[in-house]
C-alpha positions in Angstrom: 143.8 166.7 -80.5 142.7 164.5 -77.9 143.3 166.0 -73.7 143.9 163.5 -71.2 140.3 165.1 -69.5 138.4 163.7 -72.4 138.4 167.0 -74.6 138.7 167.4 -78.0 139.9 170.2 -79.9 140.5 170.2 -84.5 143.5 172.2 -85.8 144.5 172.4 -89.1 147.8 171.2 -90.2 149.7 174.3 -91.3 148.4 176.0 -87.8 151.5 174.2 -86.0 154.6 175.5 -86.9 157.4 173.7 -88.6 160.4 173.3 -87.2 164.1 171.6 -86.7 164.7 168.6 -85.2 166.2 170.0 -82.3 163.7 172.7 -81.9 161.6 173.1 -78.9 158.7 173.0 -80.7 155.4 175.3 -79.8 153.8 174.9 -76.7 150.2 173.6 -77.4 149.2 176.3 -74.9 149.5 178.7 -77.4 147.4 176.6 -80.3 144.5 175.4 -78.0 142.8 176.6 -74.8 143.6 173.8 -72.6 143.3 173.9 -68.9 145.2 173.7 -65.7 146.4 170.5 -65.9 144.8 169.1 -68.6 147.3 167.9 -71.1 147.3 166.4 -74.7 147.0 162.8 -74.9 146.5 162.0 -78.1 146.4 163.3 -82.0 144.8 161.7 -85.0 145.2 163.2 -88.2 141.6 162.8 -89.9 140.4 163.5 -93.5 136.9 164.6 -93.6 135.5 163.5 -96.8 137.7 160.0 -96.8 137.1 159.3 -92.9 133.2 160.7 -92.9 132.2 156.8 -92.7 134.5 156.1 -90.1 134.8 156.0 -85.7 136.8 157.5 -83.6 137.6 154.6 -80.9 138.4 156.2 -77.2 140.6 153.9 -74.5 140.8 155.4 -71.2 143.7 154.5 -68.3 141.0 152.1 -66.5 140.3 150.6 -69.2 137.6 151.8 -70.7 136.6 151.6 -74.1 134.0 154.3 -76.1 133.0 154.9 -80.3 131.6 157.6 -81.7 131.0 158.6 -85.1 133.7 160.4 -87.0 130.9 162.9 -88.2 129.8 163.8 -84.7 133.1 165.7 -84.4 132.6 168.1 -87.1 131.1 171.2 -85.0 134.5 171.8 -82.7 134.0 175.0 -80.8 138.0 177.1 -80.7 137.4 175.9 -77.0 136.9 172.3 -77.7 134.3 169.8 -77.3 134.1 166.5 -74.6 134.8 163.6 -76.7 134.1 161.0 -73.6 132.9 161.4 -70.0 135.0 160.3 -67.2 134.6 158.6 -64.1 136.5 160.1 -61.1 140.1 158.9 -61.1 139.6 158.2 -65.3 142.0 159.9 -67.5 142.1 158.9 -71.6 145.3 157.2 -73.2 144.8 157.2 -76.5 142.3 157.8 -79.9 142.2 155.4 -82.8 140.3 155.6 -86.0 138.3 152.6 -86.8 136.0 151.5 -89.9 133.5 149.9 -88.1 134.8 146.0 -88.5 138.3 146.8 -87.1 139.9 144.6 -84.1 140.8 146.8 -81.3 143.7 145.9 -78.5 144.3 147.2 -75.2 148.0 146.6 -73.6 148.7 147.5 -69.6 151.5 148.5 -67.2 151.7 145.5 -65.5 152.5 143.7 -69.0 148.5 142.2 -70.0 146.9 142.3 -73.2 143.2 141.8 -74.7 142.2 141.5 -78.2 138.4 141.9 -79.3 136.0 143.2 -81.9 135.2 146.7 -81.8 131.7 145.4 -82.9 131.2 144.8 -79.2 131.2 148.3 -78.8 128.3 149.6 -79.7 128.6 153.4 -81.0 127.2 156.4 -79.0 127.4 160.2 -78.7 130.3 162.0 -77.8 129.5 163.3 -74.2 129.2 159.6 -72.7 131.0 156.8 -70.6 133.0 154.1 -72.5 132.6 150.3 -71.8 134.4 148.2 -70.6 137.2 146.6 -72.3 139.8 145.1 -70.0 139.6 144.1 -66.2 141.9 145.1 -64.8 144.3 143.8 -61.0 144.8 146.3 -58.5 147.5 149.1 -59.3 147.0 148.3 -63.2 146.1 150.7 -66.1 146.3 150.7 -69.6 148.9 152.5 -71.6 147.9 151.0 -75.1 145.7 151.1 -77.8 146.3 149.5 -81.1 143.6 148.8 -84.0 143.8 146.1 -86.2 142.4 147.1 -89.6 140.0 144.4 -91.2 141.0 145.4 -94.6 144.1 144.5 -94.6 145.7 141.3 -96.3 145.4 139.0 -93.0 146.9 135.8 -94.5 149.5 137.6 -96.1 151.1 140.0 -93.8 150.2 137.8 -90.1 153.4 137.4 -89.7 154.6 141.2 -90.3 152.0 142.4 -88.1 153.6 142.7 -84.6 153.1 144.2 -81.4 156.1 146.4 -80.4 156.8 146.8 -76.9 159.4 148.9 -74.6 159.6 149.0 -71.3 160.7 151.6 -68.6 164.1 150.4 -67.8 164.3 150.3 -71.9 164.1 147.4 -73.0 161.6 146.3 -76.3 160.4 143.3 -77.6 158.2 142.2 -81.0 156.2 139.7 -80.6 153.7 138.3 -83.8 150.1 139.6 -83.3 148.3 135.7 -84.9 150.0 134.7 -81.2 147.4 136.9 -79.4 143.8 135.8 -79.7 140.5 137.2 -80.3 138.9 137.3 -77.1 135.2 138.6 -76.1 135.3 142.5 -74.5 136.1 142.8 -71.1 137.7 139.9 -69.8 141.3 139.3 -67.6 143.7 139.0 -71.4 146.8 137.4 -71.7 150.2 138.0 -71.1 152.2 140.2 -73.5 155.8 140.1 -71.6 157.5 138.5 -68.7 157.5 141.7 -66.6 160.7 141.8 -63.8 163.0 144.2 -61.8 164.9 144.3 -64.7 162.6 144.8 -67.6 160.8 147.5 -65.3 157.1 147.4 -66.5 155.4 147.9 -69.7 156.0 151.9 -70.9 154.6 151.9 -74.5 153.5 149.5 -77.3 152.5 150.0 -80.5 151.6 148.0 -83.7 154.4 147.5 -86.4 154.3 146.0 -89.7 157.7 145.1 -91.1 157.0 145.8 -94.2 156.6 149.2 -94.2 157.9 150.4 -90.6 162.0 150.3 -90.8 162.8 152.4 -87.9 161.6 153.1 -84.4 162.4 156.3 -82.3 162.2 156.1 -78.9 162.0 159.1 -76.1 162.3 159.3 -72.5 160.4 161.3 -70.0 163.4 163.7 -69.7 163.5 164.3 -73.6 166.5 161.9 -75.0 165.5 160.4 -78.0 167.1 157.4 -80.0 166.4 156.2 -83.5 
C-alpha cells in the first residue's frame, strides 16, 4: 500500500475485511498507521516468490519516475517504510510492477502522453528521488501510469491493447496503444485527447485489453459508481 507521501506499508490479504457491495468498507486508518493527511495512493498486490525478480516502478504528480527492486521491500516495519523521496510540492500517483524490459507510460491532466523504456531508468534504493519522465507546461501533472509488459504477444494483441481514458465532465475514449510511440525519457509527449470545456480535462486512464477486460466501472469523487 502505496501513500501519496511516498510511504509504503505490506498487508496481507485476509487483514482487509470483506464486504458488500454497498458497504462502506474499512477505513485504512484502522489497517495502517498513516498520517495527518497522508492518504493511500496506490495498491499492488505482489507475490513474493513469483515477483522476487521483479521492480516496483514509482510515478510521482510532477512527473517523476523511480525503480527499485521488488526485494528491497521485504523488511516493512507495521509503521511503514519510504518507498521514494519527494521534492517539496511532489506527491506520488501511482505504483506499477515491472520485469525489468517493460515499457512504462505516463498520461497528464492537461491531456499529454509519453511512452519510453523503463530501461532508461536505472534502479536504485528505496529512500531516493525519481527521474525524470515527462516535462511537463505550467499547471500540468500527471494522473497516469500504465506499463506495457514486454512479454506479451505484441504482434498479436496491438490492436487490443488500448489506452482507456475518462475525463472529469465524464466522458472516455479508447484509443489503440501502436498509435503512441516509443519515445526517449523525459521529453514534451504527444497528445492523448482533444481536451475542451466540454470534455473537462483528463481524470483517469488506464490500459485495457479487449480481450480480457469486458467491463469498466467508473466512480466519482462524491462516491457514484457506474458499471
Amino acid at each position: 500500500v502505496f501513500t501519496n507521501q511516498g510511504k509504503v506499508f505490506k498487508l496481507r490479504g485476509f487483514e482487509i475485511p470483506e464486504s458488500s457491495r454497498q458497504a462502506k468498507g474499512t477505513a485504512m486508518v484502522n489497517l495502517i498507521n498513516l498520517e495527518h493527511d497522508e492518504k493511500v495512493q496506490s495498491i499492488l498486490v505482489v507475490d513474493p516468490e513469483k515477483d522476487a525478480e521483479k521492480f516496483i516502478c514509482l510515478a510521482t504528480v510532477k512527473g517523476l519516475v523511480k525503480k527499485t527492486a521488488v526485494k528491497l521491500y521485504e523488511n516493512i516495519r507495521q509503521n511503514g517504510i519510504i518507498a521514494i523521496t519527494l521534492n517539496k510540492g511532489d506527491s506520488l500517483v501511482q505504483g506499477r510492477l515491472t520485469a525489468g524490459e517493460d515499457e512504462v507510460m505516463l498520461i497528464t491532466h492537461n491531456g499529454k502522453s509519453i511512452r519510453f523504456s523503463e530501461t532508461e531508468v536505472k534502479s536504485s534504493n528505496r529512500d531516493t528521488k525519481g527521474v525524470k519522465g515527462i516535462t511537463l507546461k505550467k499547471e500540468d501533472y500527471v494522473v497516469g501510469f500504465e506499463v506495457l509488459s514486454a512479454s506479451e504477444d505484441l504482434p498479436k494483441s496491438a490492436s487490443e491493447r488500448q489506452l482507456l481514458l475518462i475525463t472529469k465532465n465524464g466522458m472516455g475514449k479508447r484509443t489503440n496503444l501502436d498509435q503512441y510511440p516509443v519515445q526517449k525519457r523525459s521529453g514534451m509527449g504527444v497528445k492523448v485527447a482533444e481536451i475542451t470545456g466540454k470534455t473537462g480535462k483528463v481524470a483517469s486512464a488506464r490500459k485495457v485489453v479487449s480481450a480480457e477486460h469486458k467491463e469498466v466501472v467508473i466512480t466519482t469523487k462524491e462516491g457514484q459508481t457506474i458499471k
